[in-house]
C-alpha positions in Angstrom: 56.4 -27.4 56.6 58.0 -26.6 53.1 57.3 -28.4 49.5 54.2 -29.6 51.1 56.1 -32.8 52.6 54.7 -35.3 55.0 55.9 -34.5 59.3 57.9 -37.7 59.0 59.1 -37.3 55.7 58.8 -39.5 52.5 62.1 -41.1 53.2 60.7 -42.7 56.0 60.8 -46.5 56.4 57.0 -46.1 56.8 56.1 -44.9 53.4 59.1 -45.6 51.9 58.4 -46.9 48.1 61.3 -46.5 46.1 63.0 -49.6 46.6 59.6 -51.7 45.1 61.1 -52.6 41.7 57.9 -53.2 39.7 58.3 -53.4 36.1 55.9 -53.2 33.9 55.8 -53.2 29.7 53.4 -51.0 28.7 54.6 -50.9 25.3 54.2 -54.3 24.2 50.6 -55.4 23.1 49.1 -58.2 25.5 48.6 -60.5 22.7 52.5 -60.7 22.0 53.0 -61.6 25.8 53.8 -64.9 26.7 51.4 -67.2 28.2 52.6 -68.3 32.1 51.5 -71.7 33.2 52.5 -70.3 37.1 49.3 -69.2 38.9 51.0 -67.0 41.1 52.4 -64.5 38.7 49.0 -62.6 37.7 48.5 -62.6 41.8 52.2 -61.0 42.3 51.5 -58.7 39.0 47.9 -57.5 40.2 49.4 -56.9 44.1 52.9 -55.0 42.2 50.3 -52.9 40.5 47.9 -52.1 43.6 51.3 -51.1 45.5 52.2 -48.9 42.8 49.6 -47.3 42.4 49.2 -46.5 46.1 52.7 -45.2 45.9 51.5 -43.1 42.9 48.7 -42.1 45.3 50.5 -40.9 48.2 53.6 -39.1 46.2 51.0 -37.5 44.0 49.0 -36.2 47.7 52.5 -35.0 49.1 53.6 -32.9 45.9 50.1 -31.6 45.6 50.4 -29.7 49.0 46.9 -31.7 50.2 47.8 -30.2 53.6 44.8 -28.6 55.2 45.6 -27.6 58.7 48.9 -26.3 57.2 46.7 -24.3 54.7 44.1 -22.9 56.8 46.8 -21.6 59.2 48.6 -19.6 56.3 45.2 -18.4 55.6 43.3 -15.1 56.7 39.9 -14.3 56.0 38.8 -10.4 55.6 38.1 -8.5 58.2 39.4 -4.8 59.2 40.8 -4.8 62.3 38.5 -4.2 65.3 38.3 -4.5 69.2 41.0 -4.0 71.5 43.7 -6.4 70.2 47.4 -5.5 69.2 48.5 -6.2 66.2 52.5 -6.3 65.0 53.8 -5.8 61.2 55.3 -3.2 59.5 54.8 0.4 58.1 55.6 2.3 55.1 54.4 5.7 53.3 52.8 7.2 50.4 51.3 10.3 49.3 48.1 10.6 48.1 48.4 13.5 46.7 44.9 15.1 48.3 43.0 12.5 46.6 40.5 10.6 49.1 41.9 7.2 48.2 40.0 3.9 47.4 37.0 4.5 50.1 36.0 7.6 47.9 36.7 10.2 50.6 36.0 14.2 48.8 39.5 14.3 49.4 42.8 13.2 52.2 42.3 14.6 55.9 43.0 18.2 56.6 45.9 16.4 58.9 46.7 14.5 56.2 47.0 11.8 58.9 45.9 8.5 56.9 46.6 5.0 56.3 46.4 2.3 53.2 45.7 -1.2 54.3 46.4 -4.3 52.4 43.2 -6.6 50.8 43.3 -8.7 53.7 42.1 -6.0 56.1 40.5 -3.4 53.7 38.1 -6.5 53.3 36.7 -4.9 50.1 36.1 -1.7 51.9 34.6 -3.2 55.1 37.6 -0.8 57.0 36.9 2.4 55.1 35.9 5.2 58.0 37.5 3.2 60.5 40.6 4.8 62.9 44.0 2.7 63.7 46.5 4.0 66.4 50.1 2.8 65.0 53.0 2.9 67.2 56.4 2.8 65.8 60.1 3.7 67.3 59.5 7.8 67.9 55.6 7.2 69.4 52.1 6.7 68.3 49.5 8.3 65.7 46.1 8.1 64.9 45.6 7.7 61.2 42.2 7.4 59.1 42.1 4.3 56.7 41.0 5.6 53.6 42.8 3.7 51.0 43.9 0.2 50.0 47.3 -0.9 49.1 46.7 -3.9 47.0 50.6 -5.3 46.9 50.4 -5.3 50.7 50.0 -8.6 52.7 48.2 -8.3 56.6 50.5 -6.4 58.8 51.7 -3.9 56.1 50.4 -0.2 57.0 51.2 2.0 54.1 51.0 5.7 55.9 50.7 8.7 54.5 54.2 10.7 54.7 52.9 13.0 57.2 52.3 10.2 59.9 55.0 8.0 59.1 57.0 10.8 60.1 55.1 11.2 63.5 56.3 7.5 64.6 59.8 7.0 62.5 62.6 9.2 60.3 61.2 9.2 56.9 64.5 8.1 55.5 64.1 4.8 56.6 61.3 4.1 54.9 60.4 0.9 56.1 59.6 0.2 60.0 58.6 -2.5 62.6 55.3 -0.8 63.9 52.5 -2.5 66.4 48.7 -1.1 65.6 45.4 -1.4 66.9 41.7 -0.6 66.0 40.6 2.8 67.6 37.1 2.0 69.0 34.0 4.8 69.4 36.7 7.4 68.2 35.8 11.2 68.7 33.4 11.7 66.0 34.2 15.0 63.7 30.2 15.7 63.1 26.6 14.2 62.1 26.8 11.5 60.0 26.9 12.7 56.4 25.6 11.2 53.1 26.1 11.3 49.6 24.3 9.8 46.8 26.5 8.9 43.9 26.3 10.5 40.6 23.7 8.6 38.3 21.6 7.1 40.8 17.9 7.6 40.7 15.0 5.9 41.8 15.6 2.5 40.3 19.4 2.5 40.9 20.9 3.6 44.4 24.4 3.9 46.1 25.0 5.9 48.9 28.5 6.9 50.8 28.3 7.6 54.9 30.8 9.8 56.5 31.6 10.8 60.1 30.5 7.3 61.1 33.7 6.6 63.3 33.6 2.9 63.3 33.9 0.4 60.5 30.1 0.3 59.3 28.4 -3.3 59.5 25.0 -2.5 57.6 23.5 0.0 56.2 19.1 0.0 55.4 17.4 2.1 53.3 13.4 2.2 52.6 11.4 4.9 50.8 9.8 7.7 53.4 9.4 6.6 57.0 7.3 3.5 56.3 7.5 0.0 54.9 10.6 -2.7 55.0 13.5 -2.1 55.0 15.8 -3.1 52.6 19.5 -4.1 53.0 21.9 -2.7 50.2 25.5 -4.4 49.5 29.1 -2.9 50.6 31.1 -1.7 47.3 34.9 -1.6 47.7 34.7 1.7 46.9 32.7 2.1 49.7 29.5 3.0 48.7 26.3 1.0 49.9 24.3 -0.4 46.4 20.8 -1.1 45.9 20.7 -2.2 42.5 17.2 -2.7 41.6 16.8 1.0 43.4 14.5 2.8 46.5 12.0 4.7 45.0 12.1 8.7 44.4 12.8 9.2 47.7 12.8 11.0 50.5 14.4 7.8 52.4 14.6 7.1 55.5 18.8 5.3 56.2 19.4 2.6 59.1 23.3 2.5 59.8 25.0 -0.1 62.0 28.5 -0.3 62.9 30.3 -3.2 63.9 30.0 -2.8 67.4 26.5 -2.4 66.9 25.9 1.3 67.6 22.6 2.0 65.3 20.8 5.2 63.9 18.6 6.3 61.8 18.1 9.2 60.2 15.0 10.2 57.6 14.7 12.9 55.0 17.7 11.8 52.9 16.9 13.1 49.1 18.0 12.2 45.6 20.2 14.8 44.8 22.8 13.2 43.3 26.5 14.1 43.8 26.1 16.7 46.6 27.0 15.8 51.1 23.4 16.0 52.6 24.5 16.6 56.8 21.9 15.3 59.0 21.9 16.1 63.0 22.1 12.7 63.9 25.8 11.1 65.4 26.6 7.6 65.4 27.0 7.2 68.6 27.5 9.5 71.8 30.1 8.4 73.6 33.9 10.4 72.5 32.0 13.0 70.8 34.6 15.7 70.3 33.3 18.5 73.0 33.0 22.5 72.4 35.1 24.2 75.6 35.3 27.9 75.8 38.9 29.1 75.2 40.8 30.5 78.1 42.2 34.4 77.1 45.0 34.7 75.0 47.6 35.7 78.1 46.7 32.7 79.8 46.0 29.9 77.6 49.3 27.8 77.5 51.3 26.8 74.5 49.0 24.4 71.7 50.4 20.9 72.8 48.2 18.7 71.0 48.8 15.0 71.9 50.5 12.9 68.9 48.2 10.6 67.1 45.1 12.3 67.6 42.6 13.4 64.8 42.6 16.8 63.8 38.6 17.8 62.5 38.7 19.3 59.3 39.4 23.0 60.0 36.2 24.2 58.5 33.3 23.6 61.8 31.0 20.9 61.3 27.7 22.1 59.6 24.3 21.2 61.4 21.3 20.9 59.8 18.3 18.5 59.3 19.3 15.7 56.7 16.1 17.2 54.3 18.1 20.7 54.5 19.7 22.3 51.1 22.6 19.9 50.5 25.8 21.5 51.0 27.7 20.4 47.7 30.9 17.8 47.9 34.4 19.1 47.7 35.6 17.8 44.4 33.6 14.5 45.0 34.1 11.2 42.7 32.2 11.1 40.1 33.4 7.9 38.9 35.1 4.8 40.8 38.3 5.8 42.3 41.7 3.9 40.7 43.4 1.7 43.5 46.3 3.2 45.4 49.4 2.8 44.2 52.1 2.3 47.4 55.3 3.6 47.3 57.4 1.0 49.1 55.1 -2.3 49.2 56.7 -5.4 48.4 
């Protein structure tokens, strides 16, 4: 449907109207309007006018676009992609430039294996953490969503350089691709968290890394007793509870979307530094520690396209109410939108 017309069309003998010649002399005042002895004329004038003005009705519903169904089908609601299902569109690239994009990541992947998605599926950070395997003409790679391309409708995948080249040649710079969520990836470490600078005990935001999944909920109370209390998704993604949790130490309940639920106790206010606790989202794909054959024998690397490189430093364990280990050039304020080289 196009210009928001009608299935049959307003040319249609059905609804057809234009032929009704109705005239009527708004311009005159009624006392200047000749008197009719014929009864019938105000019956015939009143009817004229009822069909006009039905006429006005429907033309003024057509041009309007009043076309629900048609509506509702062109429109998506927000929601990262999850589950099994594949998903066609297109891919593009830009660079980062090491920064960690919209979903406040310290900084890009070591692999610098990463993807923008467009509002639709960003969802207002609702992706951020998440994993998508994209498959394009020279084969498949796994890339972190980090950022948000806002000129990009659903189905645009804005890549990073460095994994558009894994699935096509750069040089074309724009290509059919088919994606899908990855789900339970291998996780990289603990979860992590970090309290954002200028929180305190009556304001709190808090970012969760290593989580794997897209995160569903996230719970925070004050010690290890007491309700607890949901905070609200930024689209920065960090989790805000605005009227704040106390002094802390807090206990944090995180749930993914596929429902996968932890919590870990002992998280403290220390503002602006990665506090690594010993707990993982889930168990299942954890990334195992084998014991490397000798150097003669062990066979040339070969490591499988699309999969997630850990950053090169190992993961650190220890208790979330440890030292803090402090963030590699974390935010401090709320990080500018991405800017994608080839959207449109």
């Amino acid at each position: 449907m196009t210009d928001g017309s009608a299935p049959g069309g307003v040319d249609s003998p059905a609804v057809a109207v234009k032929d009704v010649d109705i005239e009527l002399d708004l311009e005159r005042a009624p006392d200047d309007r000749p008197a009719s002895s014929s009864g019938p004329v105000p019956w015939l004038v009143a009817t004229g006018v009822t069909v006009l003005a039905a006429a006005l009705g429907l033309t003024l519903a057509l041009r309007s676009g009043s076309t629900p169904a048609c509506a509702a089908g062109r429109t998506l609601a927000a929601a990262p992609p999850t589950g099994t299902a594949n998903h066609s569109g297109k891919a593009t690239f830009y660079d980062s430039k090491g920064a960690g994009g919209n979903c406040s990541n310290p900084a890009a992947p070591a692999n610098r294996l990463y993807v923008a998605l467009g509002p639709t599926e960003y969802a207002a950070g609702a992706a951020c953490g998440g994993f998508l395997d994209v498959t394009g003409p020279k084969g498949t790679v796994r890339v972190l969503i980090m950022d948000q391309c806002p000129e990009c409708e659903p189905g645009h995948l804005d890549l990073s350089r460095e994994a558009f080249a894994r699935i096509a040649d750069p040089v074309q710079g724009l290509v059919q691709v088919t994606y899908r969520a990855v789900v339970d990836p291998p996780l990289p470490g603990p979860l992590t968290f970090r309290i954002k600078e200028g929180a305190s005990q009556f304001w709190f935001a808090v970012r969760i890394g290593n989580h794997g999944n897209p995160l569903r909920a996230v719970e925070v109370r004050q010690g290890t007793s007491g309700p607890w209390r949901a905070t609200a998704r930024q689209d920065y993604n960090y989790w805000l509870l605005a009227s704040g949790a106390g002094p802390g130490p807090y206990s944090v309940r995180v749930t993914d979307v596929y429902d996968h639920r932890v919590t870990v106790s002992g998280i403290r206010m220390t503002p602006g530094q990665v506090q690594t606790s010993v707990v993982r989202m889930y168990e299942r794909g954890v990334v195992a520690t084998t014991k490397r054959p000798p150097a003669t024998a062990r066979p040339p690397a070969a490591r499988p396209g699309g999969t997630p490189t850990p950053a090169d430093r190992p993961a650190k364990v220890a208790v979330a109410s440890a030292p803090a280990t402090p963030a590699a050039d974390g935010p401090s304020t709320r990080p500018a939108g991405a800017t994608a080289r080839w959207c449109g």
